[in-house]
N, CA, C and O of each residue as an XYZ file, in Angstrom:
476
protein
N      62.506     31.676      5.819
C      62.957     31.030      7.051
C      62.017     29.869      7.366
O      60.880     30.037      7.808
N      62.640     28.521      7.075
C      61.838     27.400      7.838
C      61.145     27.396      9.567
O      61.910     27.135     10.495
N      60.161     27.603      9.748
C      59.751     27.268     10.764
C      59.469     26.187     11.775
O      58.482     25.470     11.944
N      60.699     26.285     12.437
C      61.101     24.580     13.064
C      60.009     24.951     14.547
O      59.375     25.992     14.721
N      60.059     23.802     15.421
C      59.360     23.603     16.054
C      59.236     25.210     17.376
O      58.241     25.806     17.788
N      60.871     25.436     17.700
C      60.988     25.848     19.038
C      61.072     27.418     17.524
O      61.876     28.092     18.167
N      60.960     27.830     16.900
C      60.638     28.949     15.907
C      59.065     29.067     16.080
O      58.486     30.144     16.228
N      58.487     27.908     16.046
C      56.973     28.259     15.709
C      56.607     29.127     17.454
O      56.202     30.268     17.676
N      56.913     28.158     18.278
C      56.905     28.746     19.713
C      56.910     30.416     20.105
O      56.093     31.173     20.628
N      58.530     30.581     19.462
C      58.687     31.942     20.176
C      57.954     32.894     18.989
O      57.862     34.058     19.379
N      57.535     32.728     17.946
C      56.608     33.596     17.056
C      55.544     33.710     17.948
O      55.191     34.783     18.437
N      54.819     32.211     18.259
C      53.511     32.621     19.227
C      53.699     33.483     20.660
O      52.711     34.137     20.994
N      54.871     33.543     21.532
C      55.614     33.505     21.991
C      54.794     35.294     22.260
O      53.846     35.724     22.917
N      55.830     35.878     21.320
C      56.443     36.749     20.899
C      54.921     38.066     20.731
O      54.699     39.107     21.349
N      54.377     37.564     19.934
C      52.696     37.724     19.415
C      51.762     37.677     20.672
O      51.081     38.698     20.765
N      51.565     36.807     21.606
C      50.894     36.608     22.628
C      51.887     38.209     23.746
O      51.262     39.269     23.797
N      52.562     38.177     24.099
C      53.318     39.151     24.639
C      53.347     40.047     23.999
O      53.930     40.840     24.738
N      53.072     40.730     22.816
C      53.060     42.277     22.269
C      51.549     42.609     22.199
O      51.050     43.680     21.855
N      50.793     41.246     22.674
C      49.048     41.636     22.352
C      49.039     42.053     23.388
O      48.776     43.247     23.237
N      49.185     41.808     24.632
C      49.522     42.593     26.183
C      50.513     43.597     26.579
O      50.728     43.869     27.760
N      51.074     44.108     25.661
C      51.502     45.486     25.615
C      52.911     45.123     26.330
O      53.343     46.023     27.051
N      53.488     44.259     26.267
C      54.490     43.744     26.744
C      55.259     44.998     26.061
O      54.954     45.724     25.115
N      56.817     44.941     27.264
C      57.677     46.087     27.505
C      59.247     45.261     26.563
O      59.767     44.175     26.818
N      59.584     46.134     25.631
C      61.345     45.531     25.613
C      61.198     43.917     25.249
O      61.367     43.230     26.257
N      61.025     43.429     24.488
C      61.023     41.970     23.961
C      62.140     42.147     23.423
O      62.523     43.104     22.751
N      62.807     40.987     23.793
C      63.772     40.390     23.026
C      63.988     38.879     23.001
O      63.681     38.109     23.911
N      64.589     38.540     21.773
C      64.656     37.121     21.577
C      66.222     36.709     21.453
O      66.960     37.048     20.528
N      66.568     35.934     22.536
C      68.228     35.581     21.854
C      68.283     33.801     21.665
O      67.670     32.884     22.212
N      69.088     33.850     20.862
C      69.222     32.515     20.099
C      70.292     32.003     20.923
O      71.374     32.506     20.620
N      70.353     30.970     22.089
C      71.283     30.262     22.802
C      71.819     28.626     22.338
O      72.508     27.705     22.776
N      71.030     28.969     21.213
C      71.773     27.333     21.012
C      73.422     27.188     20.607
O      73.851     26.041     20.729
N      74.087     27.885     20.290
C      75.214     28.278     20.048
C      76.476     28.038     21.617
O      77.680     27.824     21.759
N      75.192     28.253     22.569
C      75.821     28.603     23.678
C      75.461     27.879     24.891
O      76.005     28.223     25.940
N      74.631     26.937     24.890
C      73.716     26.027     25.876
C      72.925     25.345     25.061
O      72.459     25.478     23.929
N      72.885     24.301     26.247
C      72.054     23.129     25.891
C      70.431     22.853     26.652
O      69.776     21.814     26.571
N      70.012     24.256     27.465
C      69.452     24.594     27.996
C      67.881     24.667     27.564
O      66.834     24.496     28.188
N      68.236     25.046     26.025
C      66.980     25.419     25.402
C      67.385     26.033     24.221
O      68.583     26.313     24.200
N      66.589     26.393     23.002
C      66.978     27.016     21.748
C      66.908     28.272     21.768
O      67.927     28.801     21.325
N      65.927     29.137     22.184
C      66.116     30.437     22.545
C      65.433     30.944     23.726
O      64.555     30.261     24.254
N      65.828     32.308     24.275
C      65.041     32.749     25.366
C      64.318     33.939     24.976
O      64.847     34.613     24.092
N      63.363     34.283     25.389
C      62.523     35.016     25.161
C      62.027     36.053     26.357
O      61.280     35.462     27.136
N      62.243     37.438     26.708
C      62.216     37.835     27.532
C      62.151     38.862     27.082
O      62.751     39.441     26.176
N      60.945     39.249     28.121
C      59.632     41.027     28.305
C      59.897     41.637     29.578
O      60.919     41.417     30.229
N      58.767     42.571     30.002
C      58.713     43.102     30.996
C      57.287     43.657     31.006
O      56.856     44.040     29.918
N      56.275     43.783     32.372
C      55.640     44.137     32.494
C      55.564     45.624     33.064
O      56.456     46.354     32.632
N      54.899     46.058     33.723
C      54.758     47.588     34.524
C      54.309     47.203     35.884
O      54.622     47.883     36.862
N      53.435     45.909     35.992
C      53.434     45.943     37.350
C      53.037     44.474     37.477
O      52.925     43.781     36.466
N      52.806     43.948     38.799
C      52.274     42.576     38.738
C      51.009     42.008     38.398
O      50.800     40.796     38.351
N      49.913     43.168     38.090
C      49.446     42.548     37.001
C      49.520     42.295     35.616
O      49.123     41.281     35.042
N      49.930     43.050     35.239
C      50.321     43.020     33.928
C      51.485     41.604     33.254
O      51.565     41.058     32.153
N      52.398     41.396     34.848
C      53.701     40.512     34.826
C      52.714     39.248     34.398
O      53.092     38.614     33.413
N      51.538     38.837     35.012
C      50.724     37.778     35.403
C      49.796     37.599     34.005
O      49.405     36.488     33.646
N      49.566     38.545     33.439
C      48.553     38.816     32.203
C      49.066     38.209     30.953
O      48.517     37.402     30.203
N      50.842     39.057     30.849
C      51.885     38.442     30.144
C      52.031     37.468     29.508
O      52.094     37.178     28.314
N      52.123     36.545     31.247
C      52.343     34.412     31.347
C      51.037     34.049     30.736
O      50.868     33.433     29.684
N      50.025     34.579     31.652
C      48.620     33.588     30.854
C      48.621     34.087     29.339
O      48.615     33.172     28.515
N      48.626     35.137     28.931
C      48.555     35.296     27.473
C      49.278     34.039     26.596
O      48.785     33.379     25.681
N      50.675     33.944     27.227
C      51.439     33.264     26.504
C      50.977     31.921     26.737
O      50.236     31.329     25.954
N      51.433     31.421     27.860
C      50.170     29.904     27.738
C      49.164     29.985     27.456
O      48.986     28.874     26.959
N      48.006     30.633     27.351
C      46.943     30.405     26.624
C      47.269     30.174     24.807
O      46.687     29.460     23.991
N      48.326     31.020     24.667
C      48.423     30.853     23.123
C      49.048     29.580     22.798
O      48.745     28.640     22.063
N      50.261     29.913     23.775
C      50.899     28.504     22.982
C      50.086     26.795     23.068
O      50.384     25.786     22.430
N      49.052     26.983     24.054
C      48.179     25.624     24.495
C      47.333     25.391     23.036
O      47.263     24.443     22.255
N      46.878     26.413     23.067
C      45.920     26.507     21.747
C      46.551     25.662     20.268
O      45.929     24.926     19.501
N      48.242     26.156     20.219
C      48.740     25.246     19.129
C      49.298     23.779     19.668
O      49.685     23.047     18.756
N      49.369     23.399     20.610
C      49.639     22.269     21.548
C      50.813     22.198     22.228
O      51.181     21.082     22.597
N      51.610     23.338     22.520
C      52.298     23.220     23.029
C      52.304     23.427     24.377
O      51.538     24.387     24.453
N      52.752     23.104     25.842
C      52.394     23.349     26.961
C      53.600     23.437     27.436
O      54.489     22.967     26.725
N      54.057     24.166     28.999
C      55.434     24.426     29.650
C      55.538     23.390     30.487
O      54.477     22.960     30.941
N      56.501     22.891     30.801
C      56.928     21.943     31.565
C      57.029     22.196     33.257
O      57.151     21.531     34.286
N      56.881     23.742     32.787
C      57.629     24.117     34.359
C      57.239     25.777     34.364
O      57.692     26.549     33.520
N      56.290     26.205     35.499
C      55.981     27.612     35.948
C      56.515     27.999     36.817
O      55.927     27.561     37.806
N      57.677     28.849     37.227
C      58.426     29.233     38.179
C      58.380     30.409     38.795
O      59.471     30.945     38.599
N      57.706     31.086     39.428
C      57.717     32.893     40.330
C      56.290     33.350     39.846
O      56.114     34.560     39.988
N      55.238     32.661     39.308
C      53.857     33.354     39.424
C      53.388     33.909     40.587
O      53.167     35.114     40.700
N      53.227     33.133     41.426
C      52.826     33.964     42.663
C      53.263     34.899     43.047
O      52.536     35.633     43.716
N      54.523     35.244     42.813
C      55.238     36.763     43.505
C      55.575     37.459     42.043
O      55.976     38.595     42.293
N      55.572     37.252     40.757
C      55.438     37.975     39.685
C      56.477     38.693     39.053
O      56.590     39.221     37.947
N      57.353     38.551     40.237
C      58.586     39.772     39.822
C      59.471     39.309     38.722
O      59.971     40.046     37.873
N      59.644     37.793     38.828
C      60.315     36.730     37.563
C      59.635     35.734     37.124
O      59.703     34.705     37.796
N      59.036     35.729     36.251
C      58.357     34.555     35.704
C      58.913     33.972     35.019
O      59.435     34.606     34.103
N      59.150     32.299     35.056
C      59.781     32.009     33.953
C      58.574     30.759     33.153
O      57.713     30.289     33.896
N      58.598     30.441     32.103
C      57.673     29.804     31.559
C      58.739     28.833     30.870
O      59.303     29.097     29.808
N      58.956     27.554     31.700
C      60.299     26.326     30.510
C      59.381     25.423     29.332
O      58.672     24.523     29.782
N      59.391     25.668     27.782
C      58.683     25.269     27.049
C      59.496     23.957     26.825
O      58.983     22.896     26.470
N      60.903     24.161     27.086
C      61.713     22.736     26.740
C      63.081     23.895     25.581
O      64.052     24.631     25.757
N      62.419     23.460     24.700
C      63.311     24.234     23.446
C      63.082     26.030     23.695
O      63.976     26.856     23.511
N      61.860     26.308     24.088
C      62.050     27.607     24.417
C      61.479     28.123     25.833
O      60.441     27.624     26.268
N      62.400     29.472     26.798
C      62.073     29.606     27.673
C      61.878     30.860     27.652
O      62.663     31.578     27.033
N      60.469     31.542     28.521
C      60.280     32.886     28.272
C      60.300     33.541     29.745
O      59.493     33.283     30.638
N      61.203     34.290     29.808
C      60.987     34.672     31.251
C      60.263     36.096     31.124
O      60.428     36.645     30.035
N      59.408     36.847     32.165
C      58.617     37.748     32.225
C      59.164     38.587     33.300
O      58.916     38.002     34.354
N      59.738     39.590     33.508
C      59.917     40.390     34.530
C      58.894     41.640     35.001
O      57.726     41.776     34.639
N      59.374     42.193     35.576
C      59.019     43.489     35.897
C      60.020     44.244     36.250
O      60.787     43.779     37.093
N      60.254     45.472     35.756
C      61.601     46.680     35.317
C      62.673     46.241     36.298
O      63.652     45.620     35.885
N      62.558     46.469     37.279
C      63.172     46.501     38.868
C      64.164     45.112     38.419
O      65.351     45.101     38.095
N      63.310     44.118     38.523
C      64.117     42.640     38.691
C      64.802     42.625     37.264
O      66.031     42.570     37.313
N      64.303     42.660     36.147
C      64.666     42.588     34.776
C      66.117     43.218     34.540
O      66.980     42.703     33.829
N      66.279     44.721     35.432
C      67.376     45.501     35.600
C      68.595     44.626     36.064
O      69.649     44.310     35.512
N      67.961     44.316     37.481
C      68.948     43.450     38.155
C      69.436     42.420     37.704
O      70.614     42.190     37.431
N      68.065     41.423     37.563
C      68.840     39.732     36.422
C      69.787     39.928     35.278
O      70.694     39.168     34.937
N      69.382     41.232     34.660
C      70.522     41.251     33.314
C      70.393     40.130     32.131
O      71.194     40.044     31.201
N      69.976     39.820     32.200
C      69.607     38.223     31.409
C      70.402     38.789     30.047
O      71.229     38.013     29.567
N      70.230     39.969     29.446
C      70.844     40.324     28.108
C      72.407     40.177     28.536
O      73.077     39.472     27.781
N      73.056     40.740     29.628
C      74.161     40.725     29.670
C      74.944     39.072     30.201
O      76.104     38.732     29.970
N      74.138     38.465     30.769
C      74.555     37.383     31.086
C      74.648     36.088     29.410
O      75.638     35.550     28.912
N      73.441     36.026     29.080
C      73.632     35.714     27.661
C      73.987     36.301     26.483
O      73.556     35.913     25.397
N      75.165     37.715     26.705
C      75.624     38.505     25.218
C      76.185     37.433     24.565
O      76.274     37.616     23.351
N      76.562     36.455     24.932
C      77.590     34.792     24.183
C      76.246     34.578     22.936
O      76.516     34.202     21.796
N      74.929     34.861     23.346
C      73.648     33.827     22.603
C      73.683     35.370     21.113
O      74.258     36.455     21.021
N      72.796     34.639     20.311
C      72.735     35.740     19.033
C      71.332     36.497     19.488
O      70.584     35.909     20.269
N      70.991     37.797     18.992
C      70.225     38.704     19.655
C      68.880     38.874     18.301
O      68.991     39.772     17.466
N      67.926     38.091     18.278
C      67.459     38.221     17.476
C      66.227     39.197     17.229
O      65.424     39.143     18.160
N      65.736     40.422     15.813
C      65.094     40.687     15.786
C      63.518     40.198     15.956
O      63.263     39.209     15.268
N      62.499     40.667     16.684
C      61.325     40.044     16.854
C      60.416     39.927     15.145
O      59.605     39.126     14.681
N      60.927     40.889     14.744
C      60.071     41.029     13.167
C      60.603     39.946     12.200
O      60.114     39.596     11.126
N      61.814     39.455     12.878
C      62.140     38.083     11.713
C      61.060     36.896     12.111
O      60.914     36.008     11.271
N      60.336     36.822     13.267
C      59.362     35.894     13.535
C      58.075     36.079     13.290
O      57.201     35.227     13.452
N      57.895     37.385     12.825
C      56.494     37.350     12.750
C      56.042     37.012     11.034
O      54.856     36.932     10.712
Protein backbone atom coordinates (compact mmCIF):
# COMPACT_ATOMS: atom_id res chain seq x y z
CA UNK A 1 0.00 0.00 0.00
CA UNK A 2 1.45 3.41 -1.16
CA UNK A 3 1.54 5.79 1.53
CA UNK A 4 -0.05 9.01 0.32
CA UNK A 5 -0.03 11.99 2.33
CA UNK A 6 -3.56 11.95 4.36
CA UNK A 7 -2.42 7.70 4.80
CA UNK A 8 0.78 8.77 6.39
CA UNK A 9 -1.49 11.01 8.87
CA UNK A 10 -4.02 8.61 10.05
CA UNK A 11 -1.13 5.76 10.61
CA UNK A 12 0.41 8.48 12.96
CA UNK A 13 -3.01 9.21 13.76
CA UNK A 14 -3.96 5.95 14.69
CA UNK A 15 -0.44 4.98 16.67
CA UNK A 16 -0.46 8.22 18.75
CA UNK A 17 -4.18 7.18 19.98
CA UNK A 18 -3.54 3.38 20.79
CA UNK A 19 -0.23 4.67 22.76
CA UNK A 20 -2.95 6.35 25.12
CA UNK A 21 -5.00 3.46 25.45
CA UNK A 22 -7.51 4.92 23.25
CA UNK A 23 -11.09 3.07 23.25
CA UNK A 24 -12.81 1.57 19.77
CA UNK A 25 -10.68 3.19 16.88
CA UNK A 26 -11.92 3.24 13.82
CA UNK A 27 -10.93 4.55 10.52
CA UNK A 28 -13.49 5.20 7.65
CA UNK A 29 -12.49 6.14 4.25
CA UNK A 30 -14.98 9.16 3.11
CA UNK A 31 -13.59 10.08 0.07
CA UNK A 32 -16.05 8.11 -1.86
CA UNK A 33 -18.60 10.10 -0.07
CA UNK A 34 -17.42 13.82 0.74
CA UNK A 35 -15.32 16.29 -0.07
CA UNK A 36 -14.81 17.06 3.46
CA UNK A 37 -11.66 15.24 4.02
CA UNK A 38 -10.10 11.70 3.05
CA UNK A 39 -10.79 9.85 6.08
CA UNK A 40 -12.11 10.16 9.63
CA UNK A 41 -10.62 8.83 12.38
CA UNK A 42 -12.45 8.33 15.56
CA UNK A 43 -11.69 6.96 19.43
CA UNK A 44 -13.00 7.34 22.68
CA UNK A 45 -11.67 8.12 25.90
CA UNK A 46 -13.02 7.05 29.62
CA UNK A 47 -13.06 10.34 30.88
CA UNK A 48 -11.98 13.95 30.23
CA UNK A 49 -8.78 13.38 30.92
CA UNK A 50 -7.93 10.88 29.06
CA UNK A 51 -10.41 12.68 26.04
CA UNK A 52 -7.62 15.63 26.39
CA UNK A 53 -4.44 13.21 26.58
CA UNK A 54 -5.85 11.53 23.32
CA UNK A 55 -5.77 15.20 21.22
CA UNK A 56 -2.32 16.19 22.61
CA UNK A 57 -0.90 12.76 21.89
CA UNK A 58 -2.10 13.09 18.45
CA UNK A 59 -0.85 16.61 17.78
CA UNK A 60 2.18 16.13 19.36
CA UNK A 61 2.80 13.26 16.91
CA UNK A 62 1.55 14.44 13.95
CA UNK A 63 3.67 18.06 14.57
CA UNK A 64 6.72 16.06 14.95
CA UNK A 65 6.26 14.77 11.14
CA UNK A 66 5.04 18.36 10.08
CA UNK A 67 1.86 18.11 9.92
CA UNK A 68 -0.39 20.54 12.04
CA UNK A 69 -4.56 20.90 12.38
CA UNK A 70 -6.11 23.69 11.01
CA UNK A 71 -8.78 23.76 13.43
CA UNK A 72 -9.30 22.51 17.38
CA UNK A 73 -12.90 22.29 18.15
CA UNK A 74 -14.51 21.11 21.96
CA UNK A 75 -11.08 20.91 24.00
CA UNK A 76 -12.20 22.75 26.71
CA UNK A 77 -15.34 20.76 27.48
CA UNK A 78 -13.74 17.36 26.07
CA UNK A 79 -16.80 15.52 25.42
CA UNK A 80 -16.11 15.99 21.34
CA UNK A 81 -12.95 16.77 20.14
CA UNK A 82 -12.43 17.25 16.82
CA UNK A 83 -8.85 17.73 15.40
CA UNK A 84 -9.40 19.13 11.18
CA UNK A 85 -5.95 17.99 9.62
CA UNK A 86 -7.49 19.09 6.14
CA UNK A 87 -7.37 15.55 4.37
CA UNK A 88 -7.82 13.92 7.70
CA UNK A 89 -10.16 14.54 10.65
CA UNK A 90 -9.96 12.84 14.03
CA UNK A 91 -12.64 13.31 16.31
CA UNK A 92 -12.13 12.11 20.10
CA UNK A 93 -15.14 11.40 22.20
CA UNK A 94 -16.02 10.16 25.36
CA UNK A 95 -18.62 6.93 25.51
CA UNK A 96 -21.76 9.06 26.39
CA UNK A 97 -21.35 11.63 23.37
CA UNK A 98 -19.64 9.03 20.93
CA UNK A 99 -23.03 6.90 21.59
CA UNK A 100 -25.11 9.77 20.78
CA UNK A 101 -23.06 11.42 17.63
CA UNK A 102 -23.11 7.97 15.93
CA UNK A 103 -20.52 9.15 13.58
CA UNK A 104 -20.28 5.23 12.39
CA UNK A 105 -23.87 5.31 11.55
CA UNK A 106 -24.04 8.63 10.02
CA UNK A 107 -20.98 7.82 7.70
CA UNK A 108 -21.99 3.80 6.95
CA UNK A 109 -21.97 5.51 2.98
CA UNK A 110 -17.72 5.95 3.83
CA UNK A 111 -15.57 2.40 3.63
CA UNK A 112 -14.73 1.09 7.24
CA UNK A 113 -11.22 0.56 7.38
CA UNK A 114 -9.10 -1.91 9.37
CA UNK A 115 -6.52 -0.03 11.73
CA UNK A 116 -3.78 -2.90 11.09
CA UNK A 117 -3.82 -2.05 7.30
CA UNK A 118 -2.02 1.27 8.54
CA UNK A 119 0.28 0.23 10.68
Amino acid sequence: MELTKSKKMVQLAVAALEDKKAEDVKIIDITEVSVLADYFVIASGMNRNQVQALVDNVEESLAKEGFHSRQVEGYQTANWILLDYGDIIVHVFDAENRLFYDLERIWRDGKFIDAKEFA
